[in-house]
C-alpha positions in Angstrom: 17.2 -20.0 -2.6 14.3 -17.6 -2.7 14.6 -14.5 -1.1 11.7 -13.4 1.1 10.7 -9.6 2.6 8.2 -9.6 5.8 7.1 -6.9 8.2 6.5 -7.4 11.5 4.1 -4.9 13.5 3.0 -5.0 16.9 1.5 -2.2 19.3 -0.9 -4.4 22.0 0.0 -5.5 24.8 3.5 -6.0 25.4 4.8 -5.2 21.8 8.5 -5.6 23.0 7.5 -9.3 24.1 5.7 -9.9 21.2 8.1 -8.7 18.5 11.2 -11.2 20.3 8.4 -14.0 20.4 7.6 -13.2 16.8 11.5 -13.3 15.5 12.0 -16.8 17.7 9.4 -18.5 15.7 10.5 -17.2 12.7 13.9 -18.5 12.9 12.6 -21.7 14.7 11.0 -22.6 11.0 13.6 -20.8 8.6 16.6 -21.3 10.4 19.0 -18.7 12.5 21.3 -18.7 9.5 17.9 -17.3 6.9 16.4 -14.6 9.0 17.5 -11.5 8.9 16.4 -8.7 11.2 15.9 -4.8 10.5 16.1 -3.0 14.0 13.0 -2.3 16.2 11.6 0.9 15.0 8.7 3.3 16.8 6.1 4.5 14.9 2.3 5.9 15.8 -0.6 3.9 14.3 -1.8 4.8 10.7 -5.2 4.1 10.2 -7.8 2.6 12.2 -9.5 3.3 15.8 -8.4 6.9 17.1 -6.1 6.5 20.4 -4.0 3.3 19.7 -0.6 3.4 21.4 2.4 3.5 19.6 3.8 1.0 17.1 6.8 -1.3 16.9 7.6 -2.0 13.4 10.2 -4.1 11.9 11.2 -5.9 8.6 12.9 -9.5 7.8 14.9 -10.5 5.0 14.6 -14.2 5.1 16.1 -17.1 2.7 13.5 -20.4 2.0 12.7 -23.2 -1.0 9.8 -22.7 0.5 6.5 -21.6 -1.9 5.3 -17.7 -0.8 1.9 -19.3 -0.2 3.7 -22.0 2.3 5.4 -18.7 3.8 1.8 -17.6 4.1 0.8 -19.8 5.7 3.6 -20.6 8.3 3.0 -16.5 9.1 -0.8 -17.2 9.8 0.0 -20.3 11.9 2.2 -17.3 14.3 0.0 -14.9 14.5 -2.9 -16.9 15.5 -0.2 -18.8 18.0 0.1 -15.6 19.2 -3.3 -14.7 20.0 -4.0 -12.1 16.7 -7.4 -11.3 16.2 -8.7 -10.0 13.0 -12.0 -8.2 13.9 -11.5 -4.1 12.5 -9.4 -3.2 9.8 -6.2 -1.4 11.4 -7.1 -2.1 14.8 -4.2 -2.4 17.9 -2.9 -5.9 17.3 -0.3 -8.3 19.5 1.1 -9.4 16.6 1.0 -8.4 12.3 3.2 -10.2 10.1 2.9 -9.7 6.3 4.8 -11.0 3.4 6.0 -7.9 1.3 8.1 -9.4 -1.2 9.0 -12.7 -2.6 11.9 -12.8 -5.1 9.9 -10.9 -8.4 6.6 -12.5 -7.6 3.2 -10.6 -8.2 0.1 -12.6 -6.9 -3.2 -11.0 -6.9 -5.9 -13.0 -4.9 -8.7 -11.9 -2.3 -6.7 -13.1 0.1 -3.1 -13.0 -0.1 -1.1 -10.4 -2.5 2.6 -10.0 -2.9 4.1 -7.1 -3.2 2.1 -6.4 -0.1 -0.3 -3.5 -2.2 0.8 -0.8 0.8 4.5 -1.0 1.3 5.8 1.3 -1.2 4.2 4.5 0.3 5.0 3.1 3.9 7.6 4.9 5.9 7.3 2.5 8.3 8.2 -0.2 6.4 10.5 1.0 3.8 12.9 2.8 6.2 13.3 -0.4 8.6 13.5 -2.2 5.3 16.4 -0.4 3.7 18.7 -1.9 6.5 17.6 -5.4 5.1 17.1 -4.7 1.3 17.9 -1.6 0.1 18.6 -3.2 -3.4 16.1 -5.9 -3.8 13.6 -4.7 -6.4 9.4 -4.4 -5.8 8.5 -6.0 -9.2 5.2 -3.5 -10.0 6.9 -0.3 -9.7 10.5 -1.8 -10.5 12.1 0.1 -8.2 14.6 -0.9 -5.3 13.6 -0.5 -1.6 16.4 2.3 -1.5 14.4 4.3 -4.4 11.0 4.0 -3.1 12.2 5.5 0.8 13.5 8.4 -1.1 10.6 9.0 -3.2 8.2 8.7 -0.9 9.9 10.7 1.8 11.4 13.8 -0.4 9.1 16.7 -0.5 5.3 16.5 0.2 3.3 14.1 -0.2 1.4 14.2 -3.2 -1.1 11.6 -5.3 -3.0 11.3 -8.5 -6.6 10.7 -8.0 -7.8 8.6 -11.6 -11.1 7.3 -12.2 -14.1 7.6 -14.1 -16.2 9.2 -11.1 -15.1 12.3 -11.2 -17.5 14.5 -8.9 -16.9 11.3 -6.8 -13.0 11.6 -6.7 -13.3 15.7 -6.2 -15.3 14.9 -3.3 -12.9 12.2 -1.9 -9.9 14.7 -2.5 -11.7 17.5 -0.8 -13.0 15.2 2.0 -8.9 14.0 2.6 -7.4 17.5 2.7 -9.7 18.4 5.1 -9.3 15.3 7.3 -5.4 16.1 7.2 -6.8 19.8 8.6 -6.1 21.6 5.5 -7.8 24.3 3.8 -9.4 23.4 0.8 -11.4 26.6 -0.4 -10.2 27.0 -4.2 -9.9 23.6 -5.2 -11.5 20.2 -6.1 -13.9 22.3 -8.4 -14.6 21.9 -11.7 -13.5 24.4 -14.3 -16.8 26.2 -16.4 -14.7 26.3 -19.6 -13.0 22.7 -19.9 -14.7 20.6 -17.1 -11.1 19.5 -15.9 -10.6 19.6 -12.1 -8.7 22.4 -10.3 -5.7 20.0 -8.3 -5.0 21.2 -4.6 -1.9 22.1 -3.8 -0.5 24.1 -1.2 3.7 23.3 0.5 2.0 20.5 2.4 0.1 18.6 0.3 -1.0 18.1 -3.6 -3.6 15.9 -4.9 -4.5 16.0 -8.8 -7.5 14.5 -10.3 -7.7 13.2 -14.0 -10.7 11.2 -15.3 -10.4 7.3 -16.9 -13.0 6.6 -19.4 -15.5 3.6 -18.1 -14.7 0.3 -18.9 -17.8 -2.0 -20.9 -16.3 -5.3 -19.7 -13.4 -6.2 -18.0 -10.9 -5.9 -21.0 -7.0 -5.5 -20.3 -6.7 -4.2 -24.0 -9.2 -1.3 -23.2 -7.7 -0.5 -19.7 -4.3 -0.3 -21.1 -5.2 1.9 -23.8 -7.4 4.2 -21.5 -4.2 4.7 -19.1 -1.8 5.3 -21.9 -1.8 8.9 -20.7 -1.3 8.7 -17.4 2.2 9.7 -17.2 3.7 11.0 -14.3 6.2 13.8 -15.3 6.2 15.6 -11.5 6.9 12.5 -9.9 3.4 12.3 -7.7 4.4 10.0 -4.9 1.6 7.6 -5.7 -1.3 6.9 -8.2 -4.4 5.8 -7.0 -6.7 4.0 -9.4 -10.4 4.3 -8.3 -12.6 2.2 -9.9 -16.3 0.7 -10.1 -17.4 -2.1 -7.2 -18.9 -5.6 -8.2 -22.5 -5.3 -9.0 -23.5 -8.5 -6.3 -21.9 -9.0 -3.1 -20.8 -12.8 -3.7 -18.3 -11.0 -5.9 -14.4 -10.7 -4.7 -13.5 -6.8 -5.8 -9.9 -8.4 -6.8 -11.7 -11.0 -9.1 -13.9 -7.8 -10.8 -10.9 -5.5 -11.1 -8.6 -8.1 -12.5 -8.3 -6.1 -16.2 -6.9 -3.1 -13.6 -5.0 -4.9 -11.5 -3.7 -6.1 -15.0 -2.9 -2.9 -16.2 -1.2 -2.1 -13.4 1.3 -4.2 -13.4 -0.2 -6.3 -10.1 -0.8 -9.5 -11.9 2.0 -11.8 -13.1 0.1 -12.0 -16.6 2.2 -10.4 -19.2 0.0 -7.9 -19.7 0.9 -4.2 -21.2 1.5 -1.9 -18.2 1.0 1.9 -18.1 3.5 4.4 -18.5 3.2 5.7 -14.9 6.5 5.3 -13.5 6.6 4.4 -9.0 3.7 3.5 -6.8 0.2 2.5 -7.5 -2.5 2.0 -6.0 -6.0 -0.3 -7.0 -8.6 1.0 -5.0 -12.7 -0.4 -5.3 -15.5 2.9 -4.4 -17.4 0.2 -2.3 -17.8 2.8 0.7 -16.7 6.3 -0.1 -16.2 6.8 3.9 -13.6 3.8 3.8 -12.1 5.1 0.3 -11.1 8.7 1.5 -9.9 6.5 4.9 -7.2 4.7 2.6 -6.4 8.2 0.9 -5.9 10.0 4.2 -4.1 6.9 5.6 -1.7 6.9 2.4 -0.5 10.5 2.6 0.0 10.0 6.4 2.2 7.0 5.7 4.3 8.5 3.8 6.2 11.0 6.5 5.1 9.6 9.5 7.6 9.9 12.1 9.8 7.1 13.2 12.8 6.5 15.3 14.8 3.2 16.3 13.7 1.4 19.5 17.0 2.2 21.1 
């Protein structure tokens, strides 16, 4: 049968409660025999309204005929069982359940994506994850769960910043290494003599910045070619692909990015991929604010501390 990753999340509340609850009705519709469970791990909240208590994360390895959207769905029916709430964006919730993987799937929607577009620069999902599926294989990066932990937690964390804004990326760059409390004096300027962007680095942190030329139309052919380049010889922890907003609101961003979401591998199209090799990112400059947020929440993810609920 199919083989199915989820993460389970819960820090409102009583998240102990809520977790067990979460596991029963899991197995109550896959079966005791389907589900298995990574320990309980703690974890402080990434993201979202300042002075949220403490996480409890967890991820399930689960066996189903079962379509990923019926999974989906079954995961929806739970959390709204169990009283979730979907008002701010990384607020405290009872319960979040997510489908990270399904077998080599790669569905790209407004709605619903697998693999779940965060969980390779996630600490706190990879590490509970390698007691589940170290060897199972994210499709867009190709890399096992096992490889993605150690990239993401050896060193510092790092990014490439790519897009065709680039005073707009220098500012988002300068904007995240200053809400991480860093110093960012001599960098995230523009060079007099070439125009290319000075990277920040420092033993902490490094972000680089490299420019995409602008797309006419949304053409996979022209993306592809445009992120030939894009290599990534000093193994940056993640790319992050910055890219124009729909003109209109009645527009889905995933529907307008689709040639990106293409190139990067996100879409189960057949299209030509880029030569970067581990995580990416697709990210839409809707609201620079909310932008720099995912940056800042990205590089936090990556080391955050975490420790089994013992």
């Amino acid at each position: 049968m199919p083989r199915c990753l989820i993460s389970l999340g819960a820090n409102l509340g009583d998240p102990l409660a809520s977790m067990h609850q979460a596991l029963f009705w899991l197995r109550k519709h896959f079966g005791d025999a389907q589900v298995h469970s990574s320990r309980l791990y703690r974890t402080p909240a990434i993201g979202g309204p300042e002075n949220q208590q403490e996480f409890l994360n967890a991820v399930v390895a689960l066996e189903t005929s079962l379509s990923p959207w019926d999974v989906w769905g079954i995961i929806r029916d739970i959390e709204q069982r169990m009283g979730r709430s979907r008002n701010i964006r990384w607020e405290a919730r009872a319960i979040d359940i997510d489908v990270l993987l399904y077998e080599q799937a790669r569905i790209w929607t407004p709605h619903f994506k697998v693999p779940h577009p965060r969980m390779t620069t996630r600490r706190f999902v990879l590490e509970p994850a390698l007691e589940v599926a170290a060897d199972w294989v994210e499709p867009v990066s190709g890399w096992t769960i096992a490889r993605l932990h150690q990239h993401i937690t050896s060193g510092v964390p790092s990014m490439v910043l790519s897009g065709n804004q680039v005073d707009v990326l220098l500012g988002m760059g300068k904007e995240a290494v200053v809400e991480l409390g860093l110093m960012a004096s001599q960098c995230f300027q523009r060079t007099e003599s070439t125009g290319v962007a000075v990277p920040f680095r420092s033993d902490q942190l490094w972000i680089e910045v490299t420019e995409t030329p602008r797309l006419p139309t949304v053409d996979v052919a022209s993306a592809v070619e445009s992120m030939a380049v894009l290599e990534n010889p000093q193994q940056a922890k993640l790319l992050i692909v910055a890219a124009n907003p729909p003109p209109q609101d009645d527009i889905a961003w995933e529907d307008w990015l689709r040639c990106w979401a293409d190139t990067l591998g996100m879409r189960d199209t057949g299209a030509t991929r880029i030569h970067w090799q581990g995580p990416r990112y697709l990210l839409p400059l809707q609201n620079l604010h909310w932008a720099t947020h995912e940056l800042v929440a990205a590089l936090r993810a990556m080391h955050c501390p975490i420790e089994p609920r013992e």
